[in-house]
LOVO-119742 format. One line per field, with one value per residue (C-alpha): x, y, z; chain; residue number from 1; residue in one letter. Coordinates in pm, whole numbers. Each point is the difference from the previous one (the first is absolute). Example, Ala and Ser with C-alpha at 12.3 -4.5 7.8 and 13.67 -1.06 7.14 Angstrom:
// LOVO-119742
x <- (1230	137)
y <- (-450	344)
z <- (780	-66)
unit <- (A	A)
pos <- (1	2)
code <- (A	S)
This chain:
// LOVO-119742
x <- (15152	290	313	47	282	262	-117	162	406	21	-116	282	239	-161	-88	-113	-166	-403	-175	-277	1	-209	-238	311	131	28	255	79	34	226	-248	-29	325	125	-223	119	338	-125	-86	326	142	-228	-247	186	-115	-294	-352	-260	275	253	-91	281	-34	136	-238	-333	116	4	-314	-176	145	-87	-390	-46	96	-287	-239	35	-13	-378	-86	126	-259	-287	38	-147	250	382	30	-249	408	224	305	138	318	-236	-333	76	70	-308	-241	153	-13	-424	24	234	-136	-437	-54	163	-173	-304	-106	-7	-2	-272	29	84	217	-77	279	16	186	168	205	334	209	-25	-390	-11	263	-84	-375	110	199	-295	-147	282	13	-349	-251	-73	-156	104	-181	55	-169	11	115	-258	119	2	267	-217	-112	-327	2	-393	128	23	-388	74	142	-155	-6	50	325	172	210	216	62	332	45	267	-94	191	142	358	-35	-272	-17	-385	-136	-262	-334	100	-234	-308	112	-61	-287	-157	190	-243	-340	-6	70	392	169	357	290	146	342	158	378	19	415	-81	-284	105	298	-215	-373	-170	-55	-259	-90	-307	-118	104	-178	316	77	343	277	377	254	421	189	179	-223	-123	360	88	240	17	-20	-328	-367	-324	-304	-286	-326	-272	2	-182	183	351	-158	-103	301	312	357	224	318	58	300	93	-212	-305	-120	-111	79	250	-2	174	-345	-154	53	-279	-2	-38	-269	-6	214	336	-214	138	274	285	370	190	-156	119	23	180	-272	-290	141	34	-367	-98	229	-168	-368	119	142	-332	-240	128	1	-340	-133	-255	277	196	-383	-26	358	60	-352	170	319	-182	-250	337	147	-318	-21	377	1	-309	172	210	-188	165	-18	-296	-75	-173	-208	-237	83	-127	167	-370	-8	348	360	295	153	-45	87	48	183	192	-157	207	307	58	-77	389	154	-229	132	371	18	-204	252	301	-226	20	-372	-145	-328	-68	10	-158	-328	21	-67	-327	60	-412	-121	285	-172	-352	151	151	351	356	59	-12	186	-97	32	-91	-42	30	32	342	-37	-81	-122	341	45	-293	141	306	-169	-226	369	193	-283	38	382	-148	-215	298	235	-246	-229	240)
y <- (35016	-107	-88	-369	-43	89	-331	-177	-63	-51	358	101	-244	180	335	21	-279	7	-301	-59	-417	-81	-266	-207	38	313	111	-82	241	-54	-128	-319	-14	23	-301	-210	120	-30	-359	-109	174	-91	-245	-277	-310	-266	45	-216	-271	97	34	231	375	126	-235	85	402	-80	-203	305	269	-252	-76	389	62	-208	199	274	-90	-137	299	213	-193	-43	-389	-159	-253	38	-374	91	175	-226	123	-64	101	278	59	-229	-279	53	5	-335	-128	14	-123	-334	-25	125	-26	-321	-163	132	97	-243	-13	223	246	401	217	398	229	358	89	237	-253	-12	-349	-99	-19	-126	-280	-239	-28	-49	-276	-168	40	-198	-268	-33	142	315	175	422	287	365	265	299	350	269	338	152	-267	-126	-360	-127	-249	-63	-247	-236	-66	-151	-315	-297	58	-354	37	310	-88	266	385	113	398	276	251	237	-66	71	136	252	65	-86	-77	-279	16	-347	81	84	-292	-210	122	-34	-353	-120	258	-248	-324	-83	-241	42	106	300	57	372	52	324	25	369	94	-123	218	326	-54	-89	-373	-177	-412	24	327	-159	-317	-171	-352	-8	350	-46	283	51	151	150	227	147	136	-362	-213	-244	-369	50	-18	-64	-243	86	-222	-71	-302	-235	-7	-13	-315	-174	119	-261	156	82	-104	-266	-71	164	197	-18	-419	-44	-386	-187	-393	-250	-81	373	377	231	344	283	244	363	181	-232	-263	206	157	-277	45	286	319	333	97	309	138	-53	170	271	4	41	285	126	-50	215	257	7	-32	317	247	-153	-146	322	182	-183	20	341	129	-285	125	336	-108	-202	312	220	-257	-45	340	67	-276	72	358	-183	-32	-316	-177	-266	-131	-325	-13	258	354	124	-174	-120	-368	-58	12	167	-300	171	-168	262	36	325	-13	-266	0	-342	-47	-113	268	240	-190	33	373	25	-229	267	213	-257	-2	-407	-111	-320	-102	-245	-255	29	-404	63	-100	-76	328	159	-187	118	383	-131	156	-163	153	332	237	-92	228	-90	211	-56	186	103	158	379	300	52	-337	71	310	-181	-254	210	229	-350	-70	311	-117	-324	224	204	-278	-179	220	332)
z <- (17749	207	-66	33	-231	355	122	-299	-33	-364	-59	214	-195	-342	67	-332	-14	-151	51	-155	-46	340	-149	-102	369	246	173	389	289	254	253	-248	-63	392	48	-191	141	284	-68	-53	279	267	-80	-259	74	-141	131	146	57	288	378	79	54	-372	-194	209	-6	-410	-21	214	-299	-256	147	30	-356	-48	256	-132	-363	80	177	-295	-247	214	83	255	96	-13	-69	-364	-125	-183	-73	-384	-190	-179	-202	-215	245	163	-303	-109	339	-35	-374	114	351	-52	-338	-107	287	-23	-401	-288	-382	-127	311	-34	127	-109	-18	-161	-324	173	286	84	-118	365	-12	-346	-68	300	-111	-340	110	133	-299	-195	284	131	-271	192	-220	34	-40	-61	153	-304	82	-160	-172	354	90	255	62	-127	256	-60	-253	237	-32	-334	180	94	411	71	-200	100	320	23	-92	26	-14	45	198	-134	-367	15	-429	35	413	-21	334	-69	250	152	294	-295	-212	301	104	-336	-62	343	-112	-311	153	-105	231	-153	241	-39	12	0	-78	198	-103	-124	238	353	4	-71	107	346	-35	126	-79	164	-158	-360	62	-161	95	-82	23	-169	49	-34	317	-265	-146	320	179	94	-118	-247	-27	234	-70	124	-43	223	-99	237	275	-165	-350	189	175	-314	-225	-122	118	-329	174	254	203	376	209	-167	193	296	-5	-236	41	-275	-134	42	11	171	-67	271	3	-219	-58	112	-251	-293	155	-80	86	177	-193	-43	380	-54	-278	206	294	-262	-151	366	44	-347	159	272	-220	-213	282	171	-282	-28	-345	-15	-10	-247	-249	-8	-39	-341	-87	9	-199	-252	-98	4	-226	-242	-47	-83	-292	-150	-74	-212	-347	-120	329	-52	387	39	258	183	-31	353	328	57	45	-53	129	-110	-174	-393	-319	-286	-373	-133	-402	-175	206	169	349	55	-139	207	320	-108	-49	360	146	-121	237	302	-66	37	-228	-87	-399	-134	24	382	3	-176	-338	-43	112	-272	-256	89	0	-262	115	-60	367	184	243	367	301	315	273	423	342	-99	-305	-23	-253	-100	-92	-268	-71	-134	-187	-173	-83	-66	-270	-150	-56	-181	-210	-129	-41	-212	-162	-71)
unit <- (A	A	A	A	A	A	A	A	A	A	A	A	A	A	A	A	A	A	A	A	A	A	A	A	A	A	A	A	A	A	A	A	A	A	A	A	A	A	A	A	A	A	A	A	A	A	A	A	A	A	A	A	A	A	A	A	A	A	A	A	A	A	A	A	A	A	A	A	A	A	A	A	A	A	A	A	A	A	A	A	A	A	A	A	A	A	A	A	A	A	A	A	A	A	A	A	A	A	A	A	A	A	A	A	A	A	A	A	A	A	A	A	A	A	A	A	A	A	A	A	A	A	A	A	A	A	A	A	A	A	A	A	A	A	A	A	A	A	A	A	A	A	A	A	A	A	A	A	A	A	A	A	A	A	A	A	A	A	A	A	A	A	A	A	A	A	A	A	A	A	A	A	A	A	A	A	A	A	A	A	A	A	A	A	A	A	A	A	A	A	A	A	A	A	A	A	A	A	A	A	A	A	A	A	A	A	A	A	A	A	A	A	A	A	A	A	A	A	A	A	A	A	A	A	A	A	A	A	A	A	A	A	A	A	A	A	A	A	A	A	A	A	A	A	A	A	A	A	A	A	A	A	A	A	A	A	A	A	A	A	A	A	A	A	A	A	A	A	A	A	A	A	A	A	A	A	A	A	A	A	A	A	A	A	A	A	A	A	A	A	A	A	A	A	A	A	A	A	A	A	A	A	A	A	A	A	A	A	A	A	A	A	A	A	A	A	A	A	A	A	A	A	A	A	A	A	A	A	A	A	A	A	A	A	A	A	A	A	A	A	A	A	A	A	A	A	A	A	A	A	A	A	A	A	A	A	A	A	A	A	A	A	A	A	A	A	A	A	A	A	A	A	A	A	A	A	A	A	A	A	A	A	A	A	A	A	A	A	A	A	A	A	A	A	A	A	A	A	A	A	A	A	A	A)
pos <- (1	2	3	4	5	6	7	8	9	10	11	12	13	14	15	16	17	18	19	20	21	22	23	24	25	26	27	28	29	30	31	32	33	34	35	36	37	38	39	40	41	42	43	44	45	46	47	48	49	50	51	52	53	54	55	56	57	58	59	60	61	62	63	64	65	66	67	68	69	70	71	72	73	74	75	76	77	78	79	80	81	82	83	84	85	86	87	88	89	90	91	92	93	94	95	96	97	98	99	100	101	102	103	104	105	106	107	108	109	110	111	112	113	114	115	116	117	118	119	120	121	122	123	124	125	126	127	128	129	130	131	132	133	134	135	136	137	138	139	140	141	142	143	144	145	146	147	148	149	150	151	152	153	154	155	156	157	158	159	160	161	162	163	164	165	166	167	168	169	170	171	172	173	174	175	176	177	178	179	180	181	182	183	184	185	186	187	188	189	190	191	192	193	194	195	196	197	198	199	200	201	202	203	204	205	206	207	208	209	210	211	212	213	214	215	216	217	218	219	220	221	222	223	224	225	226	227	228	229	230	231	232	233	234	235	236	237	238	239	240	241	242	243	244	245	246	247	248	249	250	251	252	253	254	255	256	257	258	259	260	261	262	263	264	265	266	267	268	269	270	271	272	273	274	275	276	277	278	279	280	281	282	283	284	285	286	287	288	289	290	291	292	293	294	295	296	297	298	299	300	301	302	303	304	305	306	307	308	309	310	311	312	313	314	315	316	317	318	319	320	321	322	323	324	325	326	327	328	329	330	331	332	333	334	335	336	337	338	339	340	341	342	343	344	345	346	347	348	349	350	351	352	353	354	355	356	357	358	359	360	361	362	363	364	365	366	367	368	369	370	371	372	373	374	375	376	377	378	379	380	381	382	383	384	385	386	387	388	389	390	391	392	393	394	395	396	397	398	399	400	401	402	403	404)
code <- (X	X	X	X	X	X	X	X	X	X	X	X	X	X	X	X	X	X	X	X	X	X	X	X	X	X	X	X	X	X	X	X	X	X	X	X	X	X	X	X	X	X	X	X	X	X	X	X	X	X	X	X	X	X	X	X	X	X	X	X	X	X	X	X	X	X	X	X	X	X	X	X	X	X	X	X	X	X	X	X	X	X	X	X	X	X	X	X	X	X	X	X	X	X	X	X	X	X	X	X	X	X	X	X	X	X	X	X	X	X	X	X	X	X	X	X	X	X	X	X	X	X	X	X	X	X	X	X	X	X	X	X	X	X	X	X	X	X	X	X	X	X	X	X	X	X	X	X	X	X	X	X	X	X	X	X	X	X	X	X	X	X	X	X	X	X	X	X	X	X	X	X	X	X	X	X	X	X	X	X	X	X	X	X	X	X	X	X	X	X	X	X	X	X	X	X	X	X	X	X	X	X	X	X	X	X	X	X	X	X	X	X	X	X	X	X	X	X	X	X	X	X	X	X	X	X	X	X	X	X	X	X	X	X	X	X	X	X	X	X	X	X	X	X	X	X	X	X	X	X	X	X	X	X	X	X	X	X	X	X	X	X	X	X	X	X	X	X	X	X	X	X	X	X	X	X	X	X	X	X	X	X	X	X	X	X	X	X	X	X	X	X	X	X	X	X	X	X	X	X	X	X	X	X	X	X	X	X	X	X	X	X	X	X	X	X	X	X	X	X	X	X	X	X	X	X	X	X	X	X	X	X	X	X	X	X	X	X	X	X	X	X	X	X	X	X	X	X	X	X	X	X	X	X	X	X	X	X	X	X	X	X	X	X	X	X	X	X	X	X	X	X	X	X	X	X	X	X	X	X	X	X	X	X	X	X	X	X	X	X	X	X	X	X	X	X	X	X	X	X	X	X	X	X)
């Protein structure tokens, strides 16, 4: 494996430093970071609005970002990527803008137990407004997603399924291509709609190969900055779908009587965005694209078995979630016996070593593992054996403080 962690300041800034929080947001090498310098120092200006030299050299940077972000997930069409504050931005940007227009009271939305509060609450706001009516897929023993239970719905109802690709609790990567494929095999019509916030930033991505319709992702979460996301949905449902917010940029035509809206994406694009942040995803495309996402599979693969196997050594460590690194990421939710998931991430953090504590934003899937919350680590390019090493020694502390 090769050392990636050079390429990142803040490990310079904390030598010590073990970072192991990744799902919650990564960490930035320089290249990002010098762009968005870079930005400021060369480019600052608005786009798609001045005709002198400064503002077309910072529309180019900004349009690029968006090149290469549709190259990086298989679209078809630059124009298909909207760009959004963040996941959650751009899952409630289809629920206000495609589903409110285009599902009624009595219609169904299917998520999984095991979703994220960003692919949960917005549906179940429809449901409170409109009389959506939500469903949840069940995860079985194996924590996988019996996603056959869709055939219990009336077809003519279900309009949409809305799915993590990866769940951010138990690092279970769901078969979105299968589930499609199966979804069509059996005659379901719904839309499907992947929030890929913990999968684009560590698997090859494909929209084409997952037969999704509509993709959400954070810039954060994948070496970019944050305050910038994306939407990508096909043609066709950009065409068809209300803006969320109106105002500048996004109209083609404003009269006293009338305002026309411009074509995807600008339609849902309104104001002056974060310029500086998507010059920086595009820097973090770059980054990604030449290690090569291959790459970036098989050494986590590597991690996460190295990882599995250290804490199942422990005897009172109870992980939830597969044991093998087969169909999963490293992004593992765990408990040390009785000892509560807080207090293991304090004595790690007198070690400099970062887990998430807590319900992770999933408080559903904590009551279906019936957990109050668990220890989270999280694992990316930058993260090493000896990172492992010292968690597995750092829970060893927790042990002895609290069982001895």
């Amino acid at each position: 494996m090769k050392n990636w962690k050079k390429d990142f300041p803040i490990f310079e800034t904390y030598p010590k430093l073990v970072y192991l929080d990744s799902a919650a947001t990564s960490q930035k090498p320089r290249q990002v970071i010098s762009a968005v310098t870079q930005w400021y120092t060369r480019y600052n200006s608005n786009v798609h609005r001045g005709i002198y030299t400064l503002s077309q050299e910072a529309t180019e940077v900004y349009e690029n970002s968006r090149k290469k972000i549709a190259k990086f997930i298989g679209a078809n069409d630059a124009n298909e990527i909207v760009f959004v504050g963040n996941d959650s931005e751009g899952i409630n940007l289809v629920a206000r803008g495609w589903a409110r227009r285009n599902l009624k009271r009595g219609d169904v939305i299917a998520i999984s137990e095991e979703e994220h509060h960003s692919n949960m609450v917005p549906w179940m706001r429809l449901h409170q407004e409109m009389g959506i009516k939500v469903f949840f897929i069940p995860i079985n023993a194996d924590f996988e997603l019996e996603y056959k239970r869709l055939g219990e719905l009336p077809k003519s109802k279900l309009k949409l399924v809305a799915l993590s690709h990866v769940s951010n609790v138990l690092g279970t990567v769901n078969p979105i291509a299968k589930i499609s494929r199966w979804m069509r095999a059996n005659n379901i019509s719904a839309r499907l709609l992947v929030d890929g916030a913990q999968s684009v930033p560590h698997l090859s991505t494909n929209v084409a190969d997952m037969g999704c319709d509509f993709l959400v992702f954070s810039g954060h979460k994948m070496l970019g900055p944050s305050g910038v996301g994306v939407l990508w949905a096909k043609k066709e449902l950009l065409e068809v779908m209300d803006p969320w917010l109106v105002g500048s940029h996004m109209i083609s035509k404003v009269t006293k009587k009338k305002a026309t809206y411009a074509q995807a994406p600008d339609k849902f694009e309104a104001g002056t965005g974060r310029l500086e942040a998507v010059a920086g995803l595009g820097a973090a495309v770059d980054y990604l694209t030449r290690i090569g996402m291959k790459t970036i599979e098989r050494e986590e693969a590597e991690l996460t078995e190295y990882a599995l196997d250290g804490l199942c050594k422990i005897p009172i460590v109870n992980i939830l979630g597969k044991k093998s690194a087969k169909d999963r990421l490293g992004v593992i939710s765990f408990n040390v016996g009785g000892i509560h998931a807080h207090d293991v991430g304090e004595i790690l953090n007198r070690r400099q070593i970062c887990v998430r504590a807590g319900d992770h934003c999933a408080q559903p899937l904590m009551e279906v593992l019936k957990q109050h919350g668990t220890v989270r680590v999280s694992l990316y390019i930058y993260n090493s054996k000896q990172d492992i090493d010292k968690l597995i020694e750092g829970i060893g502390e927790v042990i002895k403080v609290f069982k001895t």
